[in-house]
N, C-alpha and C positions, 0 to 999 in steps of 0.2 A: 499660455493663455493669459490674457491681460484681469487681473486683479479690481475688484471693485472695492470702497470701503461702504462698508454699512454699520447704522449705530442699531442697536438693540436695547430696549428699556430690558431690565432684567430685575427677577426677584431675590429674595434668600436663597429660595429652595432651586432658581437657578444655580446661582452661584456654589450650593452646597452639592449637585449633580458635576457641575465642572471638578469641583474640587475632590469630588468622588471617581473621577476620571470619565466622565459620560459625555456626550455631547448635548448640545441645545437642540429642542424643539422639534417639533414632529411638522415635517412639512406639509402646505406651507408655512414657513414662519414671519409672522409680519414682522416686518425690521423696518430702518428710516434710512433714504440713501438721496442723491443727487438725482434728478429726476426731468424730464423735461416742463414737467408743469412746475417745476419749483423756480425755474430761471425765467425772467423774462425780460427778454433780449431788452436792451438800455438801460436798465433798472439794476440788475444783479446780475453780472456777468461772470464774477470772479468766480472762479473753483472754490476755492478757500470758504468766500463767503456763502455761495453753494451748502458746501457740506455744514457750515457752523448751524446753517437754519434746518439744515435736517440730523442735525446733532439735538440741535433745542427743540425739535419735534420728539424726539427719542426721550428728552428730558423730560417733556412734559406728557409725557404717554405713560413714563417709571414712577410720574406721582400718581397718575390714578390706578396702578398698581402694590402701591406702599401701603401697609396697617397703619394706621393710623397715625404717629409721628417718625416713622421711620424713614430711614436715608435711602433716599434714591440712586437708583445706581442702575449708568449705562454704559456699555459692553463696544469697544469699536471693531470692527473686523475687517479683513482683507480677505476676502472669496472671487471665487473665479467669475467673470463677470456671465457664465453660461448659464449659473443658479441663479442669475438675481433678475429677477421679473417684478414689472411693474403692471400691476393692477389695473384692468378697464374702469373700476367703479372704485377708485381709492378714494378712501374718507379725507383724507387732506394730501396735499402736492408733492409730497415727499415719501409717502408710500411705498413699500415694495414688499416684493414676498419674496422667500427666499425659497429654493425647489428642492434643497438639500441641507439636512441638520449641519449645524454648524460645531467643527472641531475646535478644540481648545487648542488646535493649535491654527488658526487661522485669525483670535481673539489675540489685539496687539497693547490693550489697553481697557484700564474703568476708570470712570468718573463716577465717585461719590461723592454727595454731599456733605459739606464740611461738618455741620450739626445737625442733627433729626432735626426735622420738622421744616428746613429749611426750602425754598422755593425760589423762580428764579436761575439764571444759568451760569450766574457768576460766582457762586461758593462752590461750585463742584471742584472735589479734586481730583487731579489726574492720578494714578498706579500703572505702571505697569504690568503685562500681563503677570510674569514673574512674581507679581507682590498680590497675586490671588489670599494668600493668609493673612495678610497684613488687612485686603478690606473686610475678610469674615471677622476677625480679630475687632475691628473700626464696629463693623454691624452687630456683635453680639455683645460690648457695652451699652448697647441701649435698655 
C-alpha cells in the first residue's frame, strides 16, 4: 500500500506515551499532510514545497498546544495512505484526520525547537525517530 507522510503537532505527554511504548491518538486524529486544497496548480506545485507548508501548519498548530514557553515539537510519519482522510470542513488547507492511532513505528522523525519559546519554522531541529530520549532529555531542561 502506498505510504502518505503526515506531520503531527505533538505534546509532552505525547511524546512520554510513545516513549511508554503506546501509540498516538484516539481516532480521528487531526494531523497536517499534502492535500488538494493546499496546492494550487501554477503557484506551488512542488511535493517538497507541498509538504514544507503542511509541516509549518503542524508547527504552528504545536505552538498553541505548548505551556507556555515550552519547545514545540512535531512528529513526521509515514502511514498507509488508506488511514489518511481529508476533512469536508477543514479549518485550514492542509488538514487531515487520520482513521487509525498512529504506531511508533510509522514516526520517522521530530522537529524541535531549538530554544523554548522559540517561534517561526526555522529553528526547529530535526531527531531522528531513534533519538526519542535525546528530545525528552532536550524537553525536561526547561
Amino acid at each position: 500500500m502506498a505510504l502518505t507522510r503526515v506531520y503531527l503537532p505533538l505534546t509532552a505527554a505525547d511524546l512520554e506515551a510513545l516513549a511508554d511504548g503506546r501509540d498516538l491518538g484516539t481516532p480521528p486524529v487531526p494531523a497536517h499532510g499534502v492535500t488538494p486544497a493546499l496546492g494550487t496548480p501554477g503557484l506551488v506545485t512542488d511535493e517538497e514545497e507541498l509538504e514544507h507548508l503542511a509541516w509549518e501548519a503542524a508547527a504552528d498548530e504545536a505552538e498553541a498546544l505548548r505551556d507556555g514557553d515550552e519547545r514545540r515539537v512535531v512528529a513526521s510519519a509515514d502511514l498507509d495512505a488508506g488511514v489518511v482522510s481529508v476533512p469536508a470542513d477543514a479549518d485550514v488547507p492542509s488538514r487531515v484526520e487520520l482513521l487509525a492511532v498512529v504506531p511508533r513505528s510509522r514516526i520517522v522523525s521530530f522537529h524541535v525547537d531549538e530554544s523554548a519559546g522559540d517561534t517561526g519554522t526555522a529553528d526547529l531541529l530535526w531527531f531522528d525517530v531513534t533519538e526519542l530520549g535525546d528530545v525528552l532529555d532536550l524537553l525536561a531542561r526547561e
